[in-house]
N, C-alpha and C positions, 0 to 999 in steps of 0.2 A: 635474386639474392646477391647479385655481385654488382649494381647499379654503383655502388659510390668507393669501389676498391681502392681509391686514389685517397681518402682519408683512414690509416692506419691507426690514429690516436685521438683523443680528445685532443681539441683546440688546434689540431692541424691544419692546415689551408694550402688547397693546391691551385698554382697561379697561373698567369697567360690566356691569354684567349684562347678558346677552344669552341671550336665549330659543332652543333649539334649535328644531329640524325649521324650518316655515317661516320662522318671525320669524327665521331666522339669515340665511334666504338676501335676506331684505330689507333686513338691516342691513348686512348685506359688499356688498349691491348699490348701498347710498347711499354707502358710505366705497369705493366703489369709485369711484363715478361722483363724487365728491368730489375725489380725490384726482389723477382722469387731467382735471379741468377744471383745475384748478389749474395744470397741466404742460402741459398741452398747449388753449389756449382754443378754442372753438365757432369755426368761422370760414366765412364762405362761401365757396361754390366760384368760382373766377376761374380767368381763362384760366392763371394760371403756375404751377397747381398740375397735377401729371402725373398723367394719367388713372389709376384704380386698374387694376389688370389682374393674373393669376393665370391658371397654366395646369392644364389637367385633369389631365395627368400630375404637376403638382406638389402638389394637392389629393389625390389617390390616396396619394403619399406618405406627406403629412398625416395621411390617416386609417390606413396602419398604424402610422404613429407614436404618434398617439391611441390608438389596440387596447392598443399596447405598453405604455405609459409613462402615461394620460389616464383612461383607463376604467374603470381598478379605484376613482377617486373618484366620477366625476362622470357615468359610466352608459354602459351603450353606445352609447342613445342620443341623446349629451349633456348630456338633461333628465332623467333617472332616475337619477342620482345618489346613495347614499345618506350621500357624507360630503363634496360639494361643491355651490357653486352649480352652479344649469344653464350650460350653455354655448349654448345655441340658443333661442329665444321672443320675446315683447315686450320680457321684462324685459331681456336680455342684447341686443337690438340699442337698444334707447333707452339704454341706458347707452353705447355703442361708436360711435351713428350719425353726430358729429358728429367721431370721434377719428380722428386718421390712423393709418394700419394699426402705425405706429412706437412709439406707445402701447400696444397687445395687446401686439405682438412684447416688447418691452422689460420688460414688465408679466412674460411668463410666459416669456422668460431669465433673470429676476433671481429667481424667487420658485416655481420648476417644474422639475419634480418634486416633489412635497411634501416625499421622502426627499432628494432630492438636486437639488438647486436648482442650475439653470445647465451640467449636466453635459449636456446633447443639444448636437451641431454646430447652431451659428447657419444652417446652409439647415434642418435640421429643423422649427426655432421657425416659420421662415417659411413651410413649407408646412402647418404646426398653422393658420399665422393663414389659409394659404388656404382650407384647411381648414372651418373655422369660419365664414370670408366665404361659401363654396358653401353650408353646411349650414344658412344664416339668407339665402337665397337671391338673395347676389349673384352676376351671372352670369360666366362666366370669359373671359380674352382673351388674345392671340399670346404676349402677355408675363410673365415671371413675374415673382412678387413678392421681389427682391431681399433678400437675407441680411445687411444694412447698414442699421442703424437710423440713421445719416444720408439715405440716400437714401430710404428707406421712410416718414421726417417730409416730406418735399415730396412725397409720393402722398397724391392726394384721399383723403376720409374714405369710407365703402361708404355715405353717409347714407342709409340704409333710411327708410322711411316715416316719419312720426309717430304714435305710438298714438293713437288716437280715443277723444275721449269722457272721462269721468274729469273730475276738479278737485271743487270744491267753489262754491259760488252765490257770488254778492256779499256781503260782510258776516255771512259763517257764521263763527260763532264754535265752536272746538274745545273741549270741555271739559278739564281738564288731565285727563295721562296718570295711571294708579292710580300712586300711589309704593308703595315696593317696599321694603323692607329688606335692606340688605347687609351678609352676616354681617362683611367685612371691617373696617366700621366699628369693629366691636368685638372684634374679635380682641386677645389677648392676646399679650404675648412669652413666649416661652417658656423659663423659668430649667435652671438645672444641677439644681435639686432635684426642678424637674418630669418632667426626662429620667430621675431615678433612679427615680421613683414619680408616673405618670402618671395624670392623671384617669382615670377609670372611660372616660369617654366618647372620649377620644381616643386615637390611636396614633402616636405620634412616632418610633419608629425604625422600621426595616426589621423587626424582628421584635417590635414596639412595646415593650419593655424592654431593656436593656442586658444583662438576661442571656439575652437570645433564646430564651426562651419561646416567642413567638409566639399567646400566650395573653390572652383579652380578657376580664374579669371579667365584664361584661354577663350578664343572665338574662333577658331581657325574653323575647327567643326560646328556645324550648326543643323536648326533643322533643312536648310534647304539640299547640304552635300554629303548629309549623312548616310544616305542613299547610296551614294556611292564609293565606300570606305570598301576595301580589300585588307586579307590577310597579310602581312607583312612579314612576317614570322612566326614560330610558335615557339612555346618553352613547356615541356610538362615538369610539375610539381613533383614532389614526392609524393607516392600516393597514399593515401590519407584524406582526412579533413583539413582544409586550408582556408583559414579567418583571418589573415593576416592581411594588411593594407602594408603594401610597397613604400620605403623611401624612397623619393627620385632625387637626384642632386649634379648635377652637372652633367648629364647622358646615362646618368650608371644608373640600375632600379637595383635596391637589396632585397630582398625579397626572404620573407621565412615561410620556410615547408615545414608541412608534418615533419617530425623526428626529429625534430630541432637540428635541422638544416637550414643555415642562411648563405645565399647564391649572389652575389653579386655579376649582374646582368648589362652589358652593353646595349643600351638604349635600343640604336638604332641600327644594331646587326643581330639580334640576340647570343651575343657569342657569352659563354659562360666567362669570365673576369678570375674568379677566386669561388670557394666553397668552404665555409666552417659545416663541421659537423662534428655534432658532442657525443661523446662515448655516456651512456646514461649506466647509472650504476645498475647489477642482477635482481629482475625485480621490481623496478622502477617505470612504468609505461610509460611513451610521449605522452602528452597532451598541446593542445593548440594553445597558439600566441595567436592575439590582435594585434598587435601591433610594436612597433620597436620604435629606438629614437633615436638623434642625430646629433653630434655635438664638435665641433673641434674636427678631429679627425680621426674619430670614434665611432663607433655604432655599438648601443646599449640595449643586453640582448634579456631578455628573462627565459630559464631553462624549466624543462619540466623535472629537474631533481633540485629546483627551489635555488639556484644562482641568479647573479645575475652578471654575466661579461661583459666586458668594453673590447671589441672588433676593430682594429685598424682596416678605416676602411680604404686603402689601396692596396694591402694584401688579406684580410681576413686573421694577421695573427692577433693570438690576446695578448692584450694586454693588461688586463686583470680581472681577476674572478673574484666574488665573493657571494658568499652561505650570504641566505637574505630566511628562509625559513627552514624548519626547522621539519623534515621529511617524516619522522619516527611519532611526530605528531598530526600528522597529515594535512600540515603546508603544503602548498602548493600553488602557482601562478599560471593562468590562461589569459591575463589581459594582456599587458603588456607594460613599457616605462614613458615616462614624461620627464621631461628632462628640463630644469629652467635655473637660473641663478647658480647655474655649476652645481647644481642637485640633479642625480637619476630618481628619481622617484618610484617605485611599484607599488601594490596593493597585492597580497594574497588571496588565496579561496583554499575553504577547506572546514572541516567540521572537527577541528582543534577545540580541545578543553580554551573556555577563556576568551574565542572567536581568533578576529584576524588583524594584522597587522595593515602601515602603510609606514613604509622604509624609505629612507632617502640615505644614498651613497653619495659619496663624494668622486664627480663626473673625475677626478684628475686621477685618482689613487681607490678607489673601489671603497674606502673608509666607510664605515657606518657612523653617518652624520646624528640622523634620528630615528626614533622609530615610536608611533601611534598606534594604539589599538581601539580599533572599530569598535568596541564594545568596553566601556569601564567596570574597572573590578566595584567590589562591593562600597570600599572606602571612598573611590574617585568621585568628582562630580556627575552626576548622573547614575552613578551606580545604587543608588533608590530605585529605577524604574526597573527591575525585574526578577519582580515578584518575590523578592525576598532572598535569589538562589545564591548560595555560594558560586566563587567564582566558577569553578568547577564545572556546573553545572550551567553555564551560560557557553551556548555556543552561536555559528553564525556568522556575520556581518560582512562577508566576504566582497570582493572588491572585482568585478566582473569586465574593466576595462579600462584602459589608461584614464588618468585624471585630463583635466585641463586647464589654465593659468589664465588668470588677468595679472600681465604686467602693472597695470596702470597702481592697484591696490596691492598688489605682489600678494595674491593669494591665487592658492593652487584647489582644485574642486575636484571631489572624489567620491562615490555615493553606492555605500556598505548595501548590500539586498539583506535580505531576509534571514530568519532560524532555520535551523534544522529540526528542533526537537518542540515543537507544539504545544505537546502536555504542559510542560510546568506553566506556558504564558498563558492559557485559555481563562483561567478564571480566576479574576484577581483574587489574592490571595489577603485576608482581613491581619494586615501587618503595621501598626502605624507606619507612618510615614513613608512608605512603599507605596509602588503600583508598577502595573503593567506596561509600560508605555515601550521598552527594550528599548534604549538607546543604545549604539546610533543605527539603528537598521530601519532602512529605507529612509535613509538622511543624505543630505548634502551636507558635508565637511568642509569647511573653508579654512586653509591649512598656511601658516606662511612657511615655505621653504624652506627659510634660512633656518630656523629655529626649531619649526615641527608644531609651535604654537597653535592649537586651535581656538581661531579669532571670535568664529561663530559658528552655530549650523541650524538646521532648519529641518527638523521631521515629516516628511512629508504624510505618511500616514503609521501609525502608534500601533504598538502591540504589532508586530511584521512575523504574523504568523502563517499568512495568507498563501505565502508564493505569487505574491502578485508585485516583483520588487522593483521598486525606483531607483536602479542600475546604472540606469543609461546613462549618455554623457551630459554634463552642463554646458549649456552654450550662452556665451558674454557677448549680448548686443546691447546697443541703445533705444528704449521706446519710452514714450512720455509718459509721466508717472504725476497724475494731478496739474496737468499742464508742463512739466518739469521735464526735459530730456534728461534719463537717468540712466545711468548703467546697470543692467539687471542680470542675475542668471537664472537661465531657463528649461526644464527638462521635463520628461512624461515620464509615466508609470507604468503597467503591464495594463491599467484598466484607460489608456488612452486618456487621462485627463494632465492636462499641462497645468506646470506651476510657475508663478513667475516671485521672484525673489528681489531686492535690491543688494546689487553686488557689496555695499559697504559692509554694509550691517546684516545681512541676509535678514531683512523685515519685510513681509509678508506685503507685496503685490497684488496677486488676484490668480484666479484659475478657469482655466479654459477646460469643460468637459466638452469630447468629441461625440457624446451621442452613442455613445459603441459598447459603453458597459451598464451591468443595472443592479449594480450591488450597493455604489456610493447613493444615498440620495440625498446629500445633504455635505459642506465645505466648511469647515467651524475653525478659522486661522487662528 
C-alpha cells in the first residue's frame, strides 16, 4: 500500500536517480520520514494527549483488509514485499515512533491503493493503522482507534523504542557520494522530422514509426548471439495489466504502468529518473494505456479519467491537462496519443449515447483543436446507414489504439471496432433511404490533422455487429498496384483476412484471407 509515497498529489513528480531493490526502500523511507516531521513535529508525551488504544477485533479487520487490498505490493508478511517498502521492522517504526496514528492514517487515505487511492471506507484505513501498530508490536486496548483524522492527531504517537547503536564517531568525515550521470541532462527535443525518421537507437511512437511497422533497424542482437543475452537489470511495473509500448529517446525509456503511472527509466542503469502519478477522481478505476507519444520536450499521456497531459520530459511536471471525454458519459481511453503536425491526437472507447470521438489537441497549449465522431448523427453524411436510429440510440465505434500518419499525404489512420448494442442493426429496417451498414465501425478513417477533415474511409466490413472488429493498426508501405509502385494502407480484422487500400484516395486494392476463418465466403469491394 505504500509503494509510490513519494507522489502526494496529482501531477507530482519526484526527481533524481534512484537505485531500485534496497536503495529505493531507503530513499522513500528518508522522504517519508521527511515529509510526516514537517506536518506533524516530534513531541513528547503529556498528560493531554489521549492514550493510543486499538482493538483486536479492529486489527483482525485490518489485516483482511491488508490480504485484500495491501499484499500484493508490500508482502504477506509486511516485509517481503517485492514492489513496496516494508511496513513492519526498525526501519518502518523509527520513521512512525514519534508520529500520531493521524499521520499513517492520512498518509495511506490519500496515497492507497497504488491503483486507486482513497477508495477504502475511512474505518478501513484505521484498522490497516491498527493493523500495522499490532504487527510492530504495540499492545491493543478497550478502545478503538477512531476513523477521524482530527481525533486520531490528539492520540499519543506508538513511540516504539529507539534503534540502538549506529551513528558515526565525532568528527568523521564522509567522502562525497560517486556522482552519476543523468541521461536526462542531455536529452534532446524531439523534432517532427525526427518522428518521421527516427534514430536507429530510439523508439518514439507506439509502433516506433509513423507507419507502424513496429520495426527497429538495430543488429547488434541477432540470431547467432541471442543465446547469449543476460539480465542486466530489472524494473517491476505497477502491478496491474501493463499494454503499454515504452518511448526510448536518448538513454531514458518512459514507460506507463497500470494506475496511470509514467516512470521515466535510465536506459542503461535502470535507475528510476522522475515518476508522474495521477490522483484519479472516487470511483473512477485505472484502465490500461498502449501507448504514449513524444514531441518537443513533452510526453503526451491519455488518463483513465478521460484527460489528456503534456509531461516534461526531464522532470515529469505538467504542463498542461485537458478533459478530452466526457466520464458521466462513459468515455474513456485505453489506446493511447499520435502526435503529428503539432496535433496530440486520441480516440476514445466507451458505450456513450452517440458513439465516440477522435480529438486532436493542440501539442503547445493542450487547446481543443478538433474533434470527429466515429459514428454520424442522423443528419451527417452517412448517418442513413443505421437503421433509421435516432442519434441516441447509436452507440459504439470506439477507437482501441493510437492512430498512425502518412506524412507524405498528411493523413492520419484511425479504425472505430464495433456496436455495443446488436438488436436495432440485425435487420434492416424497411426505411427509404436508410440501411444497415453503421458507419464508421470497422472502418479506416483518413483524417487530415490539421483540420479534422475526413478526406476518405473505407468500410472494411458493414453492419459491425459481429465483435469481430478491424481495430488494428494501419500500416503505410509501398507495393505495386497494376505494375505501379503505390502507397497503400494495410491492416487485418479479428477473422484474419488482410485489406489492402491506396493511401490517396483509400480505393480498394485487394484482400488477403489467411485461411483461419470460415464465416466470410466471399469479398464484394
Amino acid at each position: 500500500m505504500m509503494g509510490s509515497v513519494s507522489q502526494k498529489s496529482r501531477g507530482r513528480a519526484r526527481m533524481g536517480p534512484v537505485r531500485f531493490a534496497s536503495t529505493t526502500v531507503v530513499v522513500l523511507g528518508v522522504f517519508l520520514l521527511v515529509v510526516s516531521r514537517d506536518r506533524y513535529p516530534l513531541h513528547a508525551q503529556d498528560s493531554a494527549v489521549v492514550p493510543l488504544s486499538y482493538t483486536v477485533s479492529q486489527a483482525d479487520a485490518g489485516e483482511e483488509a491488508y490480504a485484500e487490498s495491501c499484499a500484493s505490493c508490500h508482502g504477506d508478511n509486511l516485509d517481503d514485499g517485492e514492489f513496496a517498502v516494508p511496513l513492519k521492522g526498525v526501519a518502518f517504526r523509527q520513521m512512525w515512533r514519534g508520529q500520531s496514528p493521524e499521520a499513517l492514517f492520512s498518509l495511506m487515505q490519500s496515497t492507497m491503493p497504488q491503483d486507486r487511492p482513497g477508495s477504502l471506507p475511512d474505518e478501513t484505513y484505521a484498522s490497516l493503522v491498527a493493523f500495522l501498530f499490532q504487527e510492530n508490536g504495540t499492545s491493543s486496548g478497550n478502545e478503538a482507534l477512531p476513523a477521524d483524522a482530527t481525533r486520531l492527531e490528539a492520540i499519543a504517537s506508538p513511540n516504539w523504542r529507539r534503534a540502538e547503536g549506529g551513528g558515526l564517531a565525532p568528527n568523521t568525515v564522509l567522502p562525497p557520494w560517486p556522482s552519476r550521470t543523468n541521461p536526462l541532462d542531455r536529452i534532446e527535443a524531439v523534432s517532427e522530422s525526427m518522428l518521421t525518421e527516427p534514430p536507429d537507437d530510439d523508439w518514439l511512437l507506439w509502433r516506433r514509426t509513423y507507419d507502424a511497422y513496429g520495426y527497429s533497424p538495430l543488429d547488434q542482437i541477432n540470431t547467432e548471439n541471442v543465446s547469449d543475452l543476460r539480465v542486466a537489470w530489472t524494473w517491476s511495473l505497477p502491478p496491474g495489466p501493463n499494454e503499454s509500448t515504452p518511448i526510448v529517446h536518448d538513454g531514458v525509456l518512459f514507460v506507463h504502468g497500470f494506475g496511470d503511472h509514467v516512470q521515466a527509466i535510465d536506459a542503461q542503469t535502470g535507475d528510476l529518473l522522475w515518476q508522474y502519478s495521477r490522483r484519479l477522481p472516487r470511483g473512477v478505476p485505472p484502465s490500461i494505456k498502449r501507448g504514449l507519444s513524444i514531441l518537443g520536450d513533452q510526453l503526451f499521456v491519455a488518463t483513465s479519467d478521460s484527460h489528456v497531459v503534456a509531461l516534461d520530459t526531464r522532470t515529469g511536471d505538467v504542463r498542461w491537462d485537458q478533459p478530452v471525454g466526457d466520464l458521466s458519459r462513459g468515455l474513456r481511453m485505453t489506446g493511447g496519443t499520435l502526435v503529428a503536425r503539432g496535433k496530440v491526437m486520441v480516440g476514445t472507447t466507451g458505450r456513450a449515447e452517440g458513439g465516440n470521438y477522435i480529438v486532436a489537441l493542440d501539442a503547445a497549449s493542450g487547446e481543443e483543436a478538433w474533434r470527429v465522431g466515429t459514428i454520424p448523427a442522423p443528419d451527417d453524411p452517412g448517418g442513413h446507414t443505421w437503421n433509421g436510429l435516432p442519434r441516441a440510440e447509436r452507440n459504439g465505434g470506439s477507437v482501441w489504439i493510437p492512430g498512425s500518419y502518412d506524412p507524405v499525404h498528411n493523413l492520419a489512420f484511425f479504425g472505430p471496432g464495433n456496436t455495443y448494442d446488436t438488436g436495432p442493426l440485425r435487420d434492416l429496417a424497411r426505411v427509404p433511404g436508410t440501411n444497415n451498414d453503421a458507419l464508421y465501425l470497422d472502418t479506416t478513417l483518413a483524417l487530415n490533422p490539421d483540420t479534422g477533415e475526413l478526406v476518405w474511409y473505407f468500410q472494411h466490413q458493414a453492419n459491425g455487429q459481429w465483435d469481430l472488429d478491424w481495430a488494428f493498426e494501419r500500416q503505410i508501405m509501398t507495393l505495386p498496384v497494376d505494375g505501379v509502385e503505390t502507397s497503400v494502407v494495410v491492416t487485418v480484422g479479428k477473422q484474419s483476412i488482410v485489406d489492402i487500400v491506396e493511401t490517396a484516395t483509400g480505393d480498394y486494392v485487394s484482400s488477403i484471407d489467411m485461411g483461419l476463418q470460415t464465416g466470410i465466403i466471399a469479398i464484394d469491394p
